[in-house]
C-alpha positions in Angstrom: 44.0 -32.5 2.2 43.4 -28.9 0.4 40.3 -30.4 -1.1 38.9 -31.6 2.4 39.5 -27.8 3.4 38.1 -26.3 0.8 34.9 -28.9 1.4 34.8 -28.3 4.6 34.8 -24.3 4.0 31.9 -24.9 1.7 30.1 -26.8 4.0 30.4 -24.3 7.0 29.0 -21.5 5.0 26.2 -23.2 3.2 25.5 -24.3 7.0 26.3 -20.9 8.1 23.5 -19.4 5.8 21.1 -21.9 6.2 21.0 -21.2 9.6 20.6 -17.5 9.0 17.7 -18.7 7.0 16.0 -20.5 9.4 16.5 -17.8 12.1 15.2 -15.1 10.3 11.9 -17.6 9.0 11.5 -17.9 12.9 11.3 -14.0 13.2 8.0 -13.9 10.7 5.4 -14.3 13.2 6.9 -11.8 15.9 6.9 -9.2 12.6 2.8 -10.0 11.9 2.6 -9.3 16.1 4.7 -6.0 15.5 2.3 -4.8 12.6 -0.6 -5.5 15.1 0.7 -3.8 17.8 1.7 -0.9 15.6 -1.9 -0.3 13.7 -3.5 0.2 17.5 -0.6 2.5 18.6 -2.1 6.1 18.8 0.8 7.9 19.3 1.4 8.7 15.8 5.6 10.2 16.6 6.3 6.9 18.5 4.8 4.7 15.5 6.7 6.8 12.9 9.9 6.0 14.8 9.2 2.3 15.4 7.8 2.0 11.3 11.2 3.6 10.3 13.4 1.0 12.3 11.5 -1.9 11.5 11.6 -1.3 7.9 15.3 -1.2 8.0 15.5 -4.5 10.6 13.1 -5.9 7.6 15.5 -5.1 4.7 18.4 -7.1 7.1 16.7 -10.1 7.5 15.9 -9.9 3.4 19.6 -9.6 2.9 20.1 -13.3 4.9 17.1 -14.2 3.2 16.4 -12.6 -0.3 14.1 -14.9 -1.7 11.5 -15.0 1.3 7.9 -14.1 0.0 6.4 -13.2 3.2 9.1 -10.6 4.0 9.2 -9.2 0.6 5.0 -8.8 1.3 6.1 -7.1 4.5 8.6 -5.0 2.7 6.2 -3.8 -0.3 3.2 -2.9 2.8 5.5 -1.5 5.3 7.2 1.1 2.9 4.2 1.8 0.9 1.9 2.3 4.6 5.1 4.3 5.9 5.0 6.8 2.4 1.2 7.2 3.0 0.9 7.8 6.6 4.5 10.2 7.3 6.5 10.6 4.4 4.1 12.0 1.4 2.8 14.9 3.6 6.0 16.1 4.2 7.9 15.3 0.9 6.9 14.1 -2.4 10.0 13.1 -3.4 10.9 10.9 -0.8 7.8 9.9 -0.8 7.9 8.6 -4.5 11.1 6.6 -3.7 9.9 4.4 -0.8 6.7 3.8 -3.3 9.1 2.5 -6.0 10.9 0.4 -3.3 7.2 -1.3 -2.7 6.8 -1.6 -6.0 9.9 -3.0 -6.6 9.6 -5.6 -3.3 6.3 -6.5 -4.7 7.2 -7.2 -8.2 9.9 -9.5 -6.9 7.0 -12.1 -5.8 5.0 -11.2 -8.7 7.6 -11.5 -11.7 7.8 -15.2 -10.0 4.6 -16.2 -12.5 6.6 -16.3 -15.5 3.1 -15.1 -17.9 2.9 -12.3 -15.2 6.7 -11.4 -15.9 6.8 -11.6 -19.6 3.4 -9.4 -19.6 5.2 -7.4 -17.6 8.3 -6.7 -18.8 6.0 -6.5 -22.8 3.7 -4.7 -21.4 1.2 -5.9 -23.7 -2.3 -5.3 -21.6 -4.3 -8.2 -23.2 -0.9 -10.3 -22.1 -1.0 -8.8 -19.0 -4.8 -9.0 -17.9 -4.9 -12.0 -18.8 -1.9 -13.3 -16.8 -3.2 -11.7 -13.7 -6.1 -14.6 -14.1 -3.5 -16.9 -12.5 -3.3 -15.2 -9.4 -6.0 -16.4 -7.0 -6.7 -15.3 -3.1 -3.7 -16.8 -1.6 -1.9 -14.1 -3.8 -4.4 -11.2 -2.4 -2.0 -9.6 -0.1 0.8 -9.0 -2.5 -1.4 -8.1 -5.6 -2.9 -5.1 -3.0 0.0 -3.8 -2.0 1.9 -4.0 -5.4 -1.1 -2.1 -6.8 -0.9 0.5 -4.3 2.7 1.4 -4.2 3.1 1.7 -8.0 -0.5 3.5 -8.3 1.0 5.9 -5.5 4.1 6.5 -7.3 2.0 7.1 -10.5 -0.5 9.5 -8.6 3.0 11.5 -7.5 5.0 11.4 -10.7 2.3 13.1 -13.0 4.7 14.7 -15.2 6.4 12.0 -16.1 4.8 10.6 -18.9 6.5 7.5 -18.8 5.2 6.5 -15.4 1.8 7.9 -16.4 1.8 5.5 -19.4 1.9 2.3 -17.3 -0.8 4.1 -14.9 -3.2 1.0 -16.2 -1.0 -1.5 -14.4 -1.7 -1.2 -11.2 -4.9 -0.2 -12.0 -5.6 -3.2 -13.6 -3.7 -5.1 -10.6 -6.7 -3.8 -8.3 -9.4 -4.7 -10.5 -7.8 -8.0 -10.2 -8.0 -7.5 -6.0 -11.6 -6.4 -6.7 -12.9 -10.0 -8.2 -10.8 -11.7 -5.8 -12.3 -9.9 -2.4 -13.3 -6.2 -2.8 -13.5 -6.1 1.2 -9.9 -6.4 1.9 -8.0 -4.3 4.0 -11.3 -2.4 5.0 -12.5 -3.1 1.4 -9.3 -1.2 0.5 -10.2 -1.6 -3.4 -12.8 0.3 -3.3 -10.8 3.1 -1.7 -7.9 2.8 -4.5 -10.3 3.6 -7.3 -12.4 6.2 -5.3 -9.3 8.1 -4.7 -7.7 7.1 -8.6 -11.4 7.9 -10.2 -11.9 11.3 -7.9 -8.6 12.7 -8.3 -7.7 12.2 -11.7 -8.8 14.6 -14.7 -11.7 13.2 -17.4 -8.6 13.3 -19.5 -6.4 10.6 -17.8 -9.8 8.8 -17.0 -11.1 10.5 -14.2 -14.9 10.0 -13.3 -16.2 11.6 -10.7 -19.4 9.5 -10.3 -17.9 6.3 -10.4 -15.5 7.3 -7.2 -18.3 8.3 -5.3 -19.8 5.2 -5.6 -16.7 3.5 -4.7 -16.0 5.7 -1.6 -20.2 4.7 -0.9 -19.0 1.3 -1.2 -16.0 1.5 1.2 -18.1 3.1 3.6 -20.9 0.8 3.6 -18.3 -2.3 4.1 -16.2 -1.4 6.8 -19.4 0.7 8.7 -17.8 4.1 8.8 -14.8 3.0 11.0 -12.1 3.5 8.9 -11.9 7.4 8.9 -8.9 7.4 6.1 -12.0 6.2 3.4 -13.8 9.7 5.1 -10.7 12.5 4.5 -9.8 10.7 0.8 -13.8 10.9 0.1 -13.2 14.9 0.9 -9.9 15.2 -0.3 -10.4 13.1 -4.0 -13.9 13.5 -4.6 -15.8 16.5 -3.0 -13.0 19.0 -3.7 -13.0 17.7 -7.1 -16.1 18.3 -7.8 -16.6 21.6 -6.1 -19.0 19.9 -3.5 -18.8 21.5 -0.1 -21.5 19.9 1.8 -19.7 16.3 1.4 -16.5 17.8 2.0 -17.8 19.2 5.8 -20.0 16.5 6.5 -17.3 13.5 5.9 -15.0 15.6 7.6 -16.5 16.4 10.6 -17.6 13.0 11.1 -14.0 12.0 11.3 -13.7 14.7 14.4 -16.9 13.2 15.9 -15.0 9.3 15.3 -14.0 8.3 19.0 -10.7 6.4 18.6 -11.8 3.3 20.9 -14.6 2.6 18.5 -12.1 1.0 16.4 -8.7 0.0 18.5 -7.7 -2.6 16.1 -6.8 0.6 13.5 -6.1 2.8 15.7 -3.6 4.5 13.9 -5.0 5.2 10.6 -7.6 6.8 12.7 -6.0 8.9 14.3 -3.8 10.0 10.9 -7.1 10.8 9.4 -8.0 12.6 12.6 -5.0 14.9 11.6 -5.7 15.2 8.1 -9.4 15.6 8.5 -8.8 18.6 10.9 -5.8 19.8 8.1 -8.2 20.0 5.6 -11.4 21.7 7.5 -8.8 24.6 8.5 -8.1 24.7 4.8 -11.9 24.8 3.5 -12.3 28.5 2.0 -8.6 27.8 0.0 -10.3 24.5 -1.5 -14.0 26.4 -2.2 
């Protein structure tokens, strides 16, 4: 009779968390509407609110359901868009922990190619490259993402020459999003190494004339109406390289940029709106 109890018992919970399973699987596509509806919210207080609680409604349905791929790709964009559009302006710091929770989110699907993982954890770069070759368009997503959360924590931890030594990694992550589809996420490649190329010293492999071709790229692909690839052209490259006329003339066109031009990314547009105007009242500091 105690063993049919304890059976029982077992079976309950194993049916009790299966069910969670399946509930929060269920939630996946009103998430994808959420993100939707979010990128053409212009009101950029309200989104930063509903970001914040989402996240966290995000990280309880991965605690039901740790394994789930799509909501550990949800977790590694979510925290690394919520770093980049509120929290890095404000605070490094915090800014630098929700990267490494991306990161971390996004190597959790990665690590699951067991070449990827060894690479990885060896960090041998031949190993590694070359491991990335199994990774194929149906991957895309969580390779961006990855890349840009752990290039964003690099990019913000530039005294730490332990995170600065793996700076290749996600570098080489996006070359890998490159050859796969360089117009992703409003050719958002090209935008990673514009911004990695511009800002970075010749030391730590900064070149100036390879970002501007990127950010000429970007531009070209997405026609001008994502204004984010605009104030990081100004921000990474012109005050870089001491070049005034790019940094006014990108910038002013983000002002000029009417917001129902592009209502599909209507936040990020009006971010840059903010930034762009940010940076203009800053000019004679930068120049």
């Amino acid at each position: 009779m105690k063993k049919i109890l304890i059976l029982l018992s077992f079976l309950v919970s194993v049916s009790s968390c299966s069910m969670q399973k399946l509930a929060v699987r269920a939630t996946t596509g009103v998430l994808e509407n959420t993100l939707v509806a979010l990128n053409e919210e212009n009101d950029l207080e309200l989104a930063e609110i509903s970001i914040a609680s989402n996240l966290k409604l995000l990280e309880g349905f991965l605690k039901s359901d740790p394994q789930n791929k799509k909501l550990l790709t949800f977790a590694t964009f979510g925290y690394t868009s919520y770093a980049v559009g509120f929290v890095e302006p404000k605070s490094k710091d915090r800014a630098k922990n929700f990267y490494l929770r991306a990161k971390n989110f996004g190597l959790q699907v990665l690590e699951r190619n067991k070449d990827f993982k060894k690479a990885n954890r060896s960090s041998n770069e031949k190993d590694f490259r070359k491991s990335l070759k199994k990774f194929s368009k149906k991957d895309l997503e969580i390779l961006f993402w990855t890349a840009n959360a752990w290039g964003s924590f690099v990019n913000l931890s530039r005294n730490d020459p332990f995170a600065l030594a793996e700076l290749w990694k996600p570098q080489a992550l996006m070359e890998r999003c490159l050859e796969l589809d360089e117009t992703f996420y409003f050719a958002g490649p090209h935008l990673f190494f514009g911004t990695i190329k511009g800002s970075l010293p010749k030391i730590l492999g900064g070149k100036p004339e390879e970002s501007k071709k990127h950010f000429d790229k970007a531009l070209k692909i997405t026609e001008g109406k994502m204004l984010m690839i605009r104030v990081y052209f100004a921000k990474f490259y012109a005050i870089q390289t001491q070049n005034r006329e790019i940094f006014e003339n990108q910038l002013k066109q983000v002002l000029e940029f009417e917001i129902n031009q592009a209502p599909e990314i209507a936040l990020m547009n009006t971010l840059a709106k903010e930034r762009a105007k940010e940076l203009l009242d800053d000019i004679d500091i930068y120049f």
